[in-house]
Each structure stands twice: as C-alpha cells, then as structure tokens.
N, CA and C atoms as an extended XYZ file, in Angstrom:
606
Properties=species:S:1:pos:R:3:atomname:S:1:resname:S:1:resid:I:1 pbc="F F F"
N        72.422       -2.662      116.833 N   UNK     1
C        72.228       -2.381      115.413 CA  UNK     1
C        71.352       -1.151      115.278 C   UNK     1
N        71.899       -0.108      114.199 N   UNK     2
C        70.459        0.949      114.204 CA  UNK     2
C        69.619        0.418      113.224 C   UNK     2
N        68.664        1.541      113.590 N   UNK     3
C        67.244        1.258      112.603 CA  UNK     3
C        66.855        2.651      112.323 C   UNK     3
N        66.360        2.187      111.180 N   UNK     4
C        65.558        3.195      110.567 CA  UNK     4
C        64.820        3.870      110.968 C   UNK     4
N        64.176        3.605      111.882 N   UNK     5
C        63.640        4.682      113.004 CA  UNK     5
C        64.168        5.287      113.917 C   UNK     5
N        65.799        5.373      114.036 N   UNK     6
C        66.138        6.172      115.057 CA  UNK     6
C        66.422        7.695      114.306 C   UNK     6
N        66.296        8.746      115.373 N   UNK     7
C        66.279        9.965      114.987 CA  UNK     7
C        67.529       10.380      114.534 C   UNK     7
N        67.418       11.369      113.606 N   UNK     8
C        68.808       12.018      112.748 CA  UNK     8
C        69.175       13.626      113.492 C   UNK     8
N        70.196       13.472      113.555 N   UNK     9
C        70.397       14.648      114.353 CA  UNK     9
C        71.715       15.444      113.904 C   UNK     9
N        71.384       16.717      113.780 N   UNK    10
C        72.407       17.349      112.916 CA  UNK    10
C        73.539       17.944      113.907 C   UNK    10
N        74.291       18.233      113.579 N   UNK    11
C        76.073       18.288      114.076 CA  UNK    11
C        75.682       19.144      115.352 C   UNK    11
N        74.360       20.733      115.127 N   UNK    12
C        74.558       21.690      116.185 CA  UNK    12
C        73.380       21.774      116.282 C   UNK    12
N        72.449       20.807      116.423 N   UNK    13
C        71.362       20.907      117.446 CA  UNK    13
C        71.319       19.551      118.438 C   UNK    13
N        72.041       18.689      118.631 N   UNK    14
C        72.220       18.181      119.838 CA  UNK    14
C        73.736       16.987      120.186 C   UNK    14
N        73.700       16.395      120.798 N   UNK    15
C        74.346       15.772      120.876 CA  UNK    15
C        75.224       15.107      119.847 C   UNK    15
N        76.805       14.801      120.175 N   UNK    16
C        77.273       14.287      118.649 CA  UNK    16
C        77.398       13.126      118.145 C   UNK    16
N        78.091       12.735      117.171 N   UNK    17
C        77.904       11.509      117.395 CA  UNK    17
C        78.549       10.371      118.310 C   UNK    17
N        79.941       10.733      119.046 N   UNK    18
C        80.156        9.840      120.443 CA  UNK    18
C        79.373        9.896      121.185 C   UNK    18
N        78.412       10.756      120.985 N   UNK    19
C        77.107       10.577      122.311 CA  UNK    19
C        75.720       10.073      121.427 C   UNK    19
N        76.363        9.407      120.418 N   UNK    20
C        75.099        8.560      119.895 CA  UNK    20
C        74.424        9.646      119.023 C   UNK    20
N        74.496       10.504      118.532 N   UNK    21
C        74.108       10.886      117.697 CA  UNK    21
C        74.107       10.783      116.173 C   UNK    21
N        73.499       10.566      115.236 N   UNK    22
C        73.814       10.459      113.886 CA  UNK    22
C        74.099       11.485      113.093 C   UNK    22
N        75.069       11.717      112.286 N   UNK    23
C        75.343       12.578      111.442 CA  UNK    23
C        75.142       12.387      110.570 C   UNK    23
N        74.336       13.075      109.377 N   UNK    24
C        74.583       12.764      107.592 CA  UNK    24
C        75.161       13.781      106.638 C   UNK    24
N        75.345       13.467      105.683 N   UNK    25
C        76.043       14.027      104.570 CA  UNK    25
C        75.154       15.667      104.448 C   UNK    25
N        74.102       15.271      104.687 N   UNK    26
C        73.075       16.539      104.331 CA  UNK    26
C        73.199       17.389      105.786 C   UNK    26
N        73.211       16.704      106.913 N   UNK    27
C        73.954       17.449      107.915 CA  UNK    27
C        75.363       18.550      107.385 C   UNK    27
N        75.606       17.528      107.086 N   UNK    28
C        76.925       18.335      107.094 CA  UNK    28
C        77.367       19.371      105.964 C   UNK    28
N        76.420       19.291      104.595 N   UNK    29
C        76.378       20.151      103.915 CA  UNK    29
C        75.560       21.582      104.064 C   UNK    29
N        74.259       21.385      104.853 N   UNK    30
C        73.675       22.116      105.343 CA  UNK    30
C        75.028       23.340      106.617 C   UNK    30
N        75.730       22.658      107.297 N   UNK    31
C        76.463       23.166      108.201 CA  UNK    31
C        77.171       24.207      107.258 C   UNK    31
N        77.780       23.474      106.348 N   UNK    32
C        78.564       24.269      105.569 CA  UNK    32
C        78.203       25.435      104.692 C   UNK    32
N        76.899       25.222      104.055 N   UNK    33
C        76.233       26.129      103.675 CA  UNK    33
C        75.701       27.429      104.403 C   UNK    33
N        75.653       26.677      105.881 N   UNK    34
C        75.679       28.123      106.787 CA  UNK    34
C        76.582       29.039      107.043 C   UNK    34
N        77.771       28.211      106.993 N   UNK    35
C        78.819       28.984      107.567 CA  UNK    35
C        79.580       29.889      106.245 C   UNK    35
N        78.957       29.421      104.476 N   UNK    36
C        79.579       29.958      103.894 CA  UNK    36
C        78.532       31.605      103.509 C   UNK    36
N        77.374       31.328      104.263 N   UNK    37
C        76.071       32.468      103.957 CA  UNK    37
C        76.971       33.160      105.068 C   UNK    37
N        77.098       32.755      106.093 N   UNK    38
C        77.486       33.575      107.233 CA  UNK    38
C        78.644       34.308      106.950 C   UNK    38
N        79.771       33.691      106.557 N   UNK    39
C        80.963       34.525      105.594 CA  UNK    39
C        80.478       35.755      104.412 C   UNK    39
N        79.716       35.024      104.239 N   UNK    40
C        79.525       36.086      102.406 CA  UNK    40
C        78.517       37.272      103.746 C   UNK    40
N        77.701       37.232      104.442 N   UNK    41
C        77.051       38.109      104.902 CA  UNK    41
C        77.978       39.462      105.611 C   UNK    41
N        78.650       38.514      106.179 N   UNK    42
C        79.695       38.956      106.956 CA  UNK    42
C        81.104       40.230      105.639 C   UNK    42
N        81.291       39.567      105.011 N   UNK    43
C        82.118       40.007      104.104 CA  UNK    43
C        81.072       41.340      103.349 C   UNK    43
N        79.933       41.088      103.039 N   UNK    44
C        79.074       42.070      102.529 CA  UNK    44
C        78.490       43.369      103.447 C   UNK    44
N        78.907       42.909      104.764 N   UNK    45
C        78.561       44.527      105.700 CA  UNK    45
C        79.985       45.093      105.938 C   UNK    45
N        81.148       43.891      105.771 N   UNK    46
C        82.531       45.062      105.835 CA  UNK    46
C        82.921       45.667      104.207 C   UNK    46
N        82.425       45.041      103.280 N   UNK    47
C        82.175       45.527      101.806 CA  UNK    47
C        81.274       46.910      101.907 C   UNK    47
N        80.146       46.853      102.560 N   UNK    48
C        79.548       48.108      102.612 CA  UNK    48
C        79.979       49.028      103.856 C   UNK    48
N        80.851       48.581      104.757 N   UNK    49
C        81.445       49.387      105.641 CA  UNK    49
C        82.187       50.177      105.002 C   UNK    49
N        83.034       49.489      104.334 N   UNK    50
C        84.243       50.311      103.389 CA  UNK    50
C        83.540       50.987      102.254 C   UNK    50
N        82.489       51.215      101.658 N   UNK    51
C        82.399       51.890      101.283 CA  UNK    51
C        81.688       53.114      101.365 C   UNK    51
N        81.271       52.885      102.661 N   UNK    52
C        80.407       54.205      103.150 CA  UNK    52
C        82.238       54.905      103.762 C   UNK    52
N        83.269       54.474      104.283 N   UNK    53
C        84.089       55.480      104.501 CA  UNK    53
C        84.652       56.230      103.269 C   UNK    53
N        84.659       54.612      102.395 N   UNK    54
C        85.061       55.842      100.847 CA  UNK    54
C        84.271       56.960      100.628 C   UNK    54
N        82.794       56.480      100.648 N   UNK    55
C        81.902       57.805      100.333 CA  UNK    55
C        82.366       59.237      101.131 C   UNK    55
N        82.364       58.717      102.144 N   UNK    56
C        82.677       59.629      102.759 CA  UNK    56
C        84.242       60.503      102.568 C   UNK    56
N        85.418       59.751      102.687 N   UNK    57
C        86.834       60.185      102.220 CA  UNK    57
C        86.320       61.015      100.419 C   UNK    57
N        85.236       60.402       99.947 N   UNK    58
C        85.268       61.448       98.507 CA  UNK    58
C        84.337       62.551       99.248 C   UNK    58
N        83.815       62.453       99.793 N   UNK    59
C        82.900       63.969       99.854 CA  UNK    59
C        84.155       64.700      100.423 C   UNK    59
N        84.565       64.323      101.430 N   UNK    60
C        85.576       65.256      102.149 CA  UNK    60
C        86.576       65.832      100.911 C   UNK    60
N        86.723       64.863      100.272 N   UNK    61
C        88.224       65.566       99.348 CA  UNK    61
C        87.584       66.515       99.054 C   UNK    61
N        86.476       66.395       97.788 N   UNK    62
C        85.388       67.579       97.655 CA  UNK    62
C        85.153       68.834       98.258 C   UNK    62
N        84.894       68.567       99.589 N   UNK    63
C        84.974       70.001      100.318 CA  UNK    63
C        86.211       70.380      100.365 C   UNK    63
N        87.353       69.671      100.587 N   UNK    64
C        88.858       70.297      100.144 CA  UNK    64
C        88.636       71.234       99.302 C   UNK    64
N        88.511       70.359       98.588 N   UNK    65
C        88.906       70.790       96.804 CA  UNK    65
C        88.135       72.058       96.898 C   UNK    65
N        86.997       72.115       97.523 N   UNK    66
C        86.247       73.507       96.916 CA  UNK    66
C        86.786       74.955       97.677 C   UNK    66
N        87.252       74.220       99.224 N   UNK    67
C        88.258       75.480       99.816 CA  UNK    67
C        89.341       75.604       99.372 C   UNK    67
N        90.177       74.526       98.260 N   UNK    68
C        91.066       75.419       97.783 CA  UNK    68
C        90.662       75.470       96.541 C   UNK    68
N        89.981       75.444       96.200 N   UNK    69
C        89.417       76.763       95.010 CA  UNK    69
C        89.246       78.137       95.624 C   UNK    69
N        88.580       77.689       96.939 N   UNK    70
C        87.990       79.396       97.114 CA  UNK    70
C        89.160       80.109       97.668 C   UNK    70
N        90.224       79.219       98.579 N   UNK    71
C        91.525       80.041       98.691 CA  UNK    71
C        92.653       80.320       97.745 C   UNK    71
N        92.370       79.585       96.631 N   UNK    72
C        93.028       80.393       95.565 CA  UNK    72
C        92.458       81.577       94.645 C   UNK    72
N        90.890       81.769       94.971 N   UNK    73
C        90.855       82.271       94.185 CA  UNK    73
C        90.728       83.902       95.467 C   UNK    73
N        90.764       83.958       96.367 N   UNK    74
C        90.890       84.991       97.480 CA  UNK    74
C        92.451       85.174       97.065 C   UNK    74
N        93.578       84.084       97.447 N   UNK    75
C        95.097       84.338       97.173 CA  UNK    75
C        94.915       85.461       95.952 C   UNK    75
N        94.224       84.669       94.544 N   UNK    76
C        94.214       86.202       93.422 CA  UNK    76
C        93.797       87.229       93.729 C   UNK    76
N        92.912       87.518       94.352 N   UNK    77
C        92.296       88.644       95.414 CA  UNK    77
C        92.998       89.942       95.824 C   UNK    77
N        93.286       88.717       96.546 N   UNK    78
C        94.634       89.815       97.724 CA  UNK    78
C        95.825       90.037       96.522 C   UNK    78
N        96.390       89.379       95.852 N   UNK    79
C        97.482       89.458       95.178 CA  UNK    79
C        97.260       90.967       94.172 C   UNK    79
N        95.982       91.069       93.596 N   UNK    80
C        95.168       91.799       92.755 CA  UNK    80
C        95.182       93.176       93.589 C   UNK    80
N        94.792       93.350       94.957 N   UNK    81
C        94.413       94.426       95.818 CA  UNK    81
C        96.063       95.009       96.064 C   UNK    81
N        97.043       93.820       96.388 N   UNK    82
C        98.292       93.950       96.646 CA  UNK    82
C        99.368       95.089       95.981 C   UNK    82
N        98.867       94.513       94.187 N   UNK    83
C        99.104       95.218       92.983 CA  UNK    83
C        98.744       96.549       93.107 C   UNK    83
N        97.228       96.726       93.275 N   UNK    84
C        96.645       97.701       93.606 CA  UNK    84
C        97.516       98.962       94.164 C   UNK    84
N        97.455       98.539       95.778 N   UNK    85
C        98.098       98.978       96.172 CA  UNK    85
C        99.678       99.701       96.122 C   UNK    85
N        99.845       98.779       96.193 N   UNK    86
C       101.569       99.000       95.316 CA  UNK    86
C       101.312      100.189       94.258 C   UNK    86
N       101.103      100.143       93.853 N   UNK    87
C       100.786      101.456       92.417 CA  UNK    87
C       100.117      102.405       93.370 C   UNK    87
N        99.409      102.380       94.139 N   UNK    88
C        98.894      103.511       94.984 CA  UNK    88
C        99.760      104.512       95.821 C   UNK    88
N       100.785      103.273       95.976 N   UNK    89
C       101.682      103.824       97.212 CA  UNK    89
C       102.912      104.529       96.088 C   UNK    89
N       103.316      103.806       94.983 N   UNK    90
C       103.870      104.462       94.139 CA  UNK    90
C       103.584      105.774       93.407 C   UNK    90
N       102.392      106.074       93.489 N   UNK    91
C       101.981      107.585       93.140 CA  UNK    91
C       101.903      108.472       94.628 C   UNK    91
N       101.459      108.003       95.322 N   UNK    92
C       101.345      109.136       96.322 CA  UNK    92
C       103.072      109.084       97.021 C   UNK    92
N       103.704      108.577       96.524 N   UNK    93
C       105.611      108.481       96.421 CA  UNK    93
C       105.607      109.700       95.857 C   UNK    93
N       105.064      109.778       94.670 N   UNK    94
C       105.522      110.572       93.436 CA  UNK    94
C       104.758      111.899       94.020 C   UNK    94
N       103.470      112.228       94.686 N   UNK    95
C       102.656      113.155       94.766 CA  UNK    95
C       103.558      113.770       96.259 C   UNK    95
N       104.151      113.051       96.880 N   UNK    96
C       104.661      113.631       98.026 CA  UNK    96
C       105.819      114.871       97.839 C   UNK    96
N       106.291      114.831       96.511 N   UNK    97
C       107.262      115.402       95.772 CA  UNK    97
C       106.673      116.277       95.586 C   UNK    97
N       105.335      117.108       95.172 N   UNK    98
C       104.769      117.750       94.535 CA  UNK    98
C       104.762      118.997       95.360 C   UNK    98
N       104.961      120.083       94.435 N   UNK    99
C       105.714      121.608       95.080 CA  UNK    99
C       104.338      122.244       93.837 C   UNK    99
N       104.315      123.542       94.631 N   UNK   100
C       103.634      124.872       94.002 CA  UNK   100
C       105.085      125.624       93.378 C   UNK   100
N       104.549      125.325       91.732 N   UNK   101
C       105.804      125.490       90.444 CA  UNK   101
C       105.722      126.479       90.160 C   UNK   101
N       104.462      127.748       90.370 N   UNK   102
C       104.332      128.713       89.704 CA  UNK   102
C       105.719      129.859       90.575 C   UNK   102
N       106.255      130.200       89.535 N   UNK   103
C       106.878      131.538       90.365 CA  UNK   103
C       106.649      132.534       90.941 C   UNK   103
N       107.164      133.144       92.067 N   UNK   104
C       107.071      133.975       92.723 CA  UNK   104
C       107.462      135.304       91.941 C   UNK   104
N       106.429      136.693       92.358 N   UNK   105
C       105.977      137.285       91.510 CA  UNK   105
C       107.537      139.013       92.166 C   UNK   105
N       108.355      139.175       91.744 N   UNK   106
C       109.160      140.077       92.340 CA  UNK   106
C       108.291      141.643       92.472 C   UNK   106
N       108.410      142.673       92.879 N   UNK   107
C       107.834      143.611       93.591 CA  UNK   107
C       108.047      144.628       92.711 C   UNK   107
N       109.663      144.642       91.898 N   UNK   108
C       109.942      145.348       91.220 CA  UNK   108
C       109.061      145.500       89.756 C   UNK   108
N       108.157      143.669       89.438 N   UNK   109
C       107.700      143.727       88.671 CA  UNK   109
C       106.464      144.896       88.285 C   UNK   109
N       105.839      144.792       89.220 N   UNK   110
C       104.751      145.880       89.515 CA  UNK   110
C       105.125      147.274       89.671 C   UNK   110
N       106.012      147.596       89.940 N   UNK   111
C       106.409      148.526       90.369 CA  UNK   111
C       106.883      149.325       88.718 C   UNK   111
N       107.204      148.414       87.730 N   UNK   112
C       107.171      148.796       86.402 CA  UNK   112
C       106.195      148.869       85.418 C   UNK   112
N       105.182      148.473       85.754 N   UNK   113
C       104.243      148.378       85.129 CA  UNK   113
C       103.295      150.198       85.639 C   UNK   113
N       104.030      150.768       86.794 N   UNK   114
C       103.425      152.038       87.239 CA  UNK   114
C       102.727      151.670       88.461 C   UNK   114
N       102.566      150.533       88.850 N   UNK   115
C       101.160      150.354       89.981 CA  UNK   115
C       101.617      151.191       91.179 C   UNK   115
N       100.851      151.403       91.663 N   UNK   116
C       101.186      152.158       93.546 CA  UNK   116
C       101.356      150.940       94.561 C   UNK   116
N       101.996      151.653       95.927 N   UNK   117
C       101.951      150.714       96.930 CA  UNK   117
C       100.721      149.536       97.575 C   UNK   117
N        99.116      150.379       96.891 N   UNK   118
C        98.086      149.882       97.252 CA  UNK   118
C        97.787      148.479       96.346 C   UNK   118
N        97.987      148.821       95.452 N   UNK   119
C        98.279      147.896       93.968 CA  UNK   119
C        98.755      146.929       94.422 C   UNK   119
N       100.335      147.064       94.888 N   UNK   120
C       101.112      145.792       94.760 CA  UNK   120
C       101.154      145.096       95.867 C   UNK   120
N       100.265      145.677       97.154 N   UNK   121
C        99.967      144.987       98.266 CA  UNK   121
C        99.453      144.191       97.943 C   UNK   121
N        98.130      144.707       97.459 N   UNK   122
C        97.064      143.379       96.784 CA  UNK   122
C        97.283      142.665       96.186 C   UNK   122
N        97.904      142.887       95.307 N   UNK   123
C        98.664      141.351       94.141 CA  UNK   123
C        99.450      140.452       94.973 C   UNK   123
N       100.153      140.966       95.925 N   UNK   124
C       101.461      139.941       96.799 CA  UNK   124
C       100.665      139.259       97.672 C   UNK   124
N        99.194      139.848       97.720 N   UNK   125
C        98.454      138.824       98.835 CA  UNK   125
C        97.532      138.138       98.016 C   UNK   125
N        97.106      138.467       97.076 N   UNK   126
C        96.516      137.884       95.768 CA  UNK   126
C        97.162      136.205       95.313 C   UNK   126
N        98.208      136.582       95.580 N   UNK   127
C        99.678      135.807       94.922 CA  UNK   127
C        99.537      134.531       96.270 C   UNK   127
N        99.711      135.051       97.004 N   UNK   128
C        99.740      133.981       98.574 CA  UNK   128
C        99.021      133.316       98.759 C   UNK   128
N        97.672      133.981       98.591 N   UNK   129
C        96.666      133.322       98.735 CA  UNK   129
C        96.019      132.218       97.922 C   UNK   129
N        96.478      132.579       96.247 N   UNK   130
C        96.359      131.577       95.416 CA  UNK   130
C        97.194      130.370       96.061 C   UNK   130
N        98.688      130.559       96.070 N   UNK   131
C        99.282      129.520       96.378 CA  UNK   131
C        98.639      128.821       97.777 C   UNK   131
N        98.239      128.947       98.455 N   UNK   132
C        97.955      128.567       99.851 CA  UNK   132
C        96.566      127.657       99.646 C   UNK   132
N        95.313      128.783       99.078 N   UNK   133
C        94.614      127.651       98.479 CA  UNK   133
C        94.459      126.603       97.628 C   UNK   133
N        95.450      126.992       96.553 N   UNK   134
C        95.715      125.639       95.672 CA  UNK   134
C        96.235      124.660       96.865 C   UNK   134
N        97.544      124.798       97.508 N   UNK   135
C        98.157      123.710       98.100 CA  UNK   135
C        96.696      123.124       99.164 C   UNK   135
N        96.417      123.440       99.132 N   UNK   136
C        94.892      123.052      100.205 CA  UNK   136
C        93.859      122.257       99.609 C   UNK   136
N        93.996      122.830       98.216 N   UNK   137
C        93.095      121.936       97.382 CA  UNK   137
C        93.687      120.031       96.833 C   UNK   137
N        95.345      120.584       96.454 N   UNK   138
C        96.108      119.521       96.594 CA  UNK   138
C        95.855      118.093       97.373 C   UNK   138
N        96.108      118.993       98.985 N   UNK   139
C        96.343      117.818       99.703 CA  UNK   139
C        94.468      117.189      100.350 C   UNK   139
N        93.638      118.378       99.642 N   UNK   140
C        92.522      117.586       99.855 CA  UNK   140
C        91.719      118.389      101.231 C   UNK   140
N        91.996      119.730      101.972 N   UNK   141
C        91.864      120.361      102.849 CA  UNK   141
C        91.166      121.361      102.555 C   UNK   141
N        90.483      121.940      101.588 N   UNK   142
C        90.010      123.232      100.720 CA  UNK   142
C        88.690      123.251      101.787 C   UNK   142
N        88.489      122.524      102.437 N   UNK   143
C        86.770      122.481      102.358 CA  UNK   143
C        87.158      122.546      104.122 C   UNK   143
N        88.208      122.628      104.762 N   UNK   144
C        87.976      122.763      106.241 CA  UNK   144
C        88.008      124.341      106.504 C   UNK   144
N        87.357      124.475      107.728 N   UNK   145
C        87.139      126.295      108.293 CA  UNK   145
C        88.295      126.634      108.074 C   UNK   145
N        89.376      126.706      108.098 N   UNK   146
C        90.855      127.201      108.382 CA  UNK   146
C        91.316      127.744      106.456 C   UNK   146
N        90.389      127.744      105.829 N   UNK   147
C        90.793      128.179      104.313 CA  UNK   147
C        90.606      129.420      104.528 C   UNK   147
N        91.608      130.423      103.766 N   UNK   148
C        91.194      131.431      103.649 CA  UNK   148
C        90.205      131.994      102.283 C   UNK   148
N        89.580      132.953      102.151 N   UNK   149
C        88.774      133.526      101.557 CA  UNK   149
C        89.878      134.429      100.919 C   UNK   149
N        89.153      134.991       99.463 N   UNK   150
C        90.416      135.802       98.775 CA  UNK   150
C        89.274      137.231       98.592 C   UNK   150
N        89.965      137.904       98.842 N   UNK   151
C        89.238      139.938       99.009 CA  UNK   151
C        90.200      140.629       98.873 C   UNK   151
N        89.807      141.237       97.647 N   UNK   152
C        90.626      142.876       97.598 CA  UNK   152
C        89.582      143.663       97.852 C   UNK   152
N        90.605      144.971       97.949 N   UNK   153
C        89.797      146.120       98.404 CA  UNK   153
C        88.838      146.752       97.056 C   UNK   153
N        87.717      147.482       97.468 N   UNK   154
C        86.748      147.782       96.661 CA  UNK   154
C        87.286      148.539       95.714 C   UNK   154
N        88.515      149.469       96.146 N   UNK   155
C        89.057      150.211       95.159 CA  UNK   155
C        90.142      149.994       94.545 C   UNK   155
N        90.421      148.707       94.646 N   UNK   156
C        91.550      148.135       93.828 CA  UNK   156
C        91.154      147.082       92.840 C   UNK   156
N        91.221      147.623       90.958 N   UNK   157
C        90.847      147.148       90.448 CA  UNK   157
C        92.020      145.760       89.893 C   UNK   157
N        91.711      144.527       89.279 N   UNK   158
C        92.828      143.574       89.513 CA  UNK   158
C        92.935      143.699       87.702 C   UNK   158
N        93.634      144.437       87.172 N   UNK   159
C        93.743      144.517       85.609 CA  UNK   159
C        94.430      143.029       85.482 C   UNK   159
N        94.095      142.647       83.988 N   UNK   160
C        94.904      141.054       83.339 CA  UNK   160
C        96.030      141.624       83.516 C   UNK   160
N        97.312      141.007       83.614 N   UNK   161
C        98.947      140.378       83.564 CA  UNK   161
C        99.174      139.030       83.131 C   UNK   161
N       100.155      138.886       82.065 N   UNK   162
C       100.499      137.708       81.591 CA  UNK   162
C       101.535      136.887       82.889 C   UNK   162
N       101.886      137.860       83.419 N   UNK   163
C       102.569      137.381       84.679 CA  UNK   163
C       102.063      136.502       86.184 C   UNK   163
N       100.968      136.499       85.787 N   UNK   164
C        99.702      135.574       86.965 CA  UNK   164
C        99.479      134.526       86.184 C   UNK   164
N        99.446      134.244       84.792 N   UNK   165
C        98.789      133.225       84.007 CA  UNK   165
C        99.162      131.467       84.982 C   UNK   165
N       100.866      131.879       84.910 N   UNK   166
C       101.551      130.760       85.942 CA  UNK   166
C       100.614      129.944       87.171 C   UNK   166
N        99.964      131.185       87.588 N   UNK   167
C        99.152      130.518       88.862 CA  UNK   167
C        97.745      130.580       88.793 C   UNK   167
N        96.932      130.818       87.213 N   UNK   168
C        95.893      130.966       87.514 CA  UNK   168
C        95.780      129.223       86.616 C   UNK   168
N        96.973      129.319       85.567 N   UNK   169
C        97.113      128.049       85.213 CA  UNK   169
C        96.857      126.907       86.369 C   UNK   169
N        98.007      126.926       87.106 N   UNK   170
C        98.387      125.834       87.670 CA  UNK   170
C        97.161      125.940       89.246 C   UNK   170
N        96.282      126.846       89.471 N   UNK   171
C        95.175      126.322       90.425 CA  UNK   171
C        93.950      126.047       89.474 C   UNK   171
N        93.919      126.183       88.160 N   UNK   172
C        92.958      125.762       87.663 CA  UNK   172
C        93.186      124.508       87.274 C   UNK   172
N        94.128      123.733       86.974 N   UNK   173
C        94.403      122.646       86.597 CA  UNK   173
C        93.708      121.506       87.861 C   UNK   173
N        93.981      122.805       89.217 N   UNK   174
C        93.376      121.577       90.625 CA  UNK   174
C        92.027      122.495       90.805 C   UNK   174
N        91.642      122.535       89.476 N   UNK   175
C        90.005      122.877       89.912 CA  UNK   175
C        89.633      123.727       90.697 C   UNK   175
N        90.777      124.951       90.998 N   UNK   176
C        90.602      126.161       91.683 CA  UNK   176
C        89.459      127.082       91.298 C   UNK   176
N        88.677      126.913       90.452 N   UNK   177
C        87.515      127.783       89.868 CA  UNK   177
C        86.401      127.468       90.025 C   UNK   177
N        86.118      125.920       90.468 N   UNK   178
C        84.733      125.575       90.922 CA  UNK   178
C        84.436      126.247       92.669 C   UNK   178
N        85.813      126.725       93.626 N   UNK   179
C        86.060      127.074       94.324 CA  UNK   179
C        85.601      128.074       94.440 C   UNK   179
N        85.922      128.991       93.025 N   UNK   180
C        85.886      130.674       93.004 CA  UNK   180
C        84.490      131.329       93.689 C   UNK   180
N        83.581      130.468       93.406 N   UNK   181
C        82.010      131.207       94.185 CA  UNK   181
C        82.309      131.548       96.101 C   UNK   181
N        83.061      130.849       96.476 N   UNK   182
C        82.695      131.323       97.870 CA  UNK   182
C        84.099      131.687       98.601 C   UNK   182
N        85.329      131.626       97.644 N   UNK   183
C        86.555      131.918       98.147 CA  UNK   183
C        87.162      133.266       97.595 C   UNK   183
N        86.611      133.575       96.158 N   UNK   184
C        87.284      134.930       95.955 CA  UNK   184
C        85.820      135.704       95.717 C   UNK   184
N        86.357      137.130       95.769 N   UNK   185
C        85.842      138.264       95.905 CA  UNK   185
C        86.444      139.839       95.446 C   UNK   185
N        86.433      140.056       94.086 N   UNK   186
C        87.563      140.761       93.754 CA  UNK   186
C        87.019      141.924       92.564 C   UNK   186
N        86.931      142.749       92.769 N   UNK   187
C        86.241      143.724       91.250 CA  UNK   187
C        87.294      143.592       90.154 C   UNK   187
N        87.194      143.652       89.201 N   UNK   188
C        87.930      143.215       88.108 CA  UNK   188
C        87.491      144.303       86.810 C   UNK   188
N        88.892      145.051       86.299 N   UNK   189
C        89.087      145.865       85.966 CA  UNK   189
C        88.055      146.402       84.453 C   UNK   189
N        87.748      146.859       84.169 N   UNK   190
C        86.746      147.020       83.597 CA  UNK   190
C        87.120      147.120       81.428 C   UNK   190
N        88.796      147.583       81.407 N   UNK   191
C        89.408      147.635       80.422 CA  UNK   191
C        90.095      146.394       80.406 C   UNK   191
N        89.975      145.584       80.848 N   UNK   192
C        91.211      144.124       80.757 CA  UNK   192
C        90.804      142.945       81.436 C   UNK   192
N        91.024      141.858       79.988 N   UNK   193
C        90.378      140.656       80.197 CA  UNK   193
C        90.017      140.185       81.451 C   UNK   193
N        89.432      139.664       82.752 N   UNK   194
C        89.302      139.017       83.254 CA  UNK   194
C        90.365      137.218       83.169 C   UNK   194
N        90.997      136.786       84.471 N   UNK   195
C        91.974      135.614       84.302 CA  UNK   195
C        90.902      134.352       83.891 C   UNK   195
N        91.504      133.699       82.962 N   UNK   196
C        90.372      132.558       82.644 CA  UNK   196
C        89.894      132.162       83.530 C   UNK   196
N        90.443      131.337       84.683 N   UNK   197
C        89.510      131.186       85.747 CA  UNK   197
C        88.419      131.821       85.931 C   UNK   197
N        88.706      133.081       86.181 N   UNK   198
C        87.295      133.902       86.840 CA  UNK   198
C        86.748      134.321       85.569 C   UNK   198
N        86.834      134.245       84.026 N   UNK   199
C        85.838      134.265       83.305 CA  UNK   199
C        84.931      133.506       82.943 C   UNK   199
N        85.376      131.908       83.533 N   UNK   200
C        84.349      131.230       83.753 CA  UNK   200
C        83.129      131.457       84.621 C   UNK   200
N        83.815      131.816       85.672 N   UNK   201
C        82.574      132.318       86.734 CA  UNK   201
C        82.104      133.504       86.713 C   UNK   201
N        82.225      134.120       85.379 N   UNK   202
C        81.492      135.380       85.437 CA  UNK   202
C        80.412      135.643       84.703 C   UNK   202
C-alpha cells in the first residue's frame, strides 16, 4: 500500500513509474509547460533568424536600388556625351568640306589697273600668302614655326582694291587680324584706304 510519505517524483528526474516511481498531474503539467516554453523559445530565435535575413535581403535590395539609380543616371550621361558627340562629328563632317572661297586674283587684272611687274609680283604673293595663312588658321596650325610671315618690299606701296575685299573678308572672318602684329609687314599706300583688317591694327 503507499503512503503519504513516499516521495513524488517527476516523469524526468528519476525513475518511472514501472520502476516505482510516482507520477502526478502537476508532474505532468509542469512537463508540458516545459516543452511548450521550449517550443515558443525555439520558434522565437527562428522568428528572429528570419528576420535578421529579411533585414538584411532589404538593405541589399537598397544598395541595388541605389546602383541602379546611379547606373541610370551615368546611362543618361553617356547617352548625353553620345549626343554630344554625334553633333561634333556632324560638324567637323561639314568643316571637312570647307575650301578657301575667295577667288583667285587673274594677272591681267593688275596689269589694267597700270601696275608694273614689281607690283603684281607682290600682290600674287600677297594673295598666297593670305590664302595659306587663313587655311592655317582654319585647321588650327597658325601658331606652329612653319607659318609664313607676310613682307613686301619697302618700295612697293599696297594701294586699296575692291578686288582683295574677297580675302581680306574671308581671313578676317577667321580672325586673321589679331594675327596681323607679327605676320604681316607691309607699307601701305599713303593716298588709299588701308584693307579693314589692317585698319584695325593701325
């Protein structure tokens, strides 16, 4: 028979009850109460497992997201420079075309006007030389040793002609006159206008 004095012993601290052990109700609720703390504990570190990877899967999108912001906004970039370009390459298309328009000055012209052989030497090299330095100024070369310098002779005065206007026009248009200080050199006739160009610099 038991008695009231024998010891109570719960399911998992010793022996069971075929080995004489007693079990009670409070045993056994206690058991259960462990095992349902042990679940919920258990469930609450893979609850916070998962959400430290979420945290993490959102930061990452984040840094996505911010490289493709920054690679779209480089894509506009380049697309922008692209444009750029393109129009760059389309004018220097157009500039590759580009010819010295002024006409060539015939021999006979001078030759009616009365000038001598000394005269119309100088003008035909006058004439060359404009064209040669404009095209130099053109392509952006004005400023290397290989330019020539423009000199007439001391006794050849260069009277105005409406017939030069063509080329004093069209090298002044490429800024042939800021040039004039160290490239020409020319006495200029003392009865007749000076070419606009060189009345600037005079």
């Amino acid at each position: 028979m038991e008695t009231k004095g024998l010891k109570k012993r719960r399911l998992d601290e010793g022996p069971s009850a075929a080995n004489g052990g007693v079990v009670t109700m409070e045993d056994v609720q206690r058991l259960i109460d462990q095992r349902v703390l042990q679940a919920e504990q258990a469930t609450q570190r893979e609850q916070a497992s998962m959400q430290r990877q979420v945290d993490a899967l959102v930061k990452d999108n984040a840094a996505l997201k911010k490289q493709v912001e920054g690679v779209k906004l480089e894509t506009k970039d380049l697309r922008r420079r692209c444009a750029v370009n393109a129009r760059s390459v389309q004018v220097l298309k157009k500039d590759v075309k580009w010819t010295y328009s002024a006409p060539d000055i015939p021999r006979s012209h001078w030759q009616s006007q009365g000038h001598g052989d000394q005269y119309i030497a100088e003008m035909t090299k006058l004439v060359k030389l404009i064209k040669k330095i404009t095209e130099k100024l053109r392509n952006g070369t004005a400023n290397d040793p290989f330019t020539p310098k423009i000199y007439l002779k001391s006794d050849v005065s260069l009277a105005h002609d409406d017939i030069l206007l063509p080329h004093w026009s069209l090298s002044d248009a490429i800024q042939l006159e800021f040039f004039l200080g160290w490239l020409f050199t020319m006495p200029v006739s003392g009865h007749a206008p000076a070419p606009p160009a060189l009345r600037r610099n005079k």
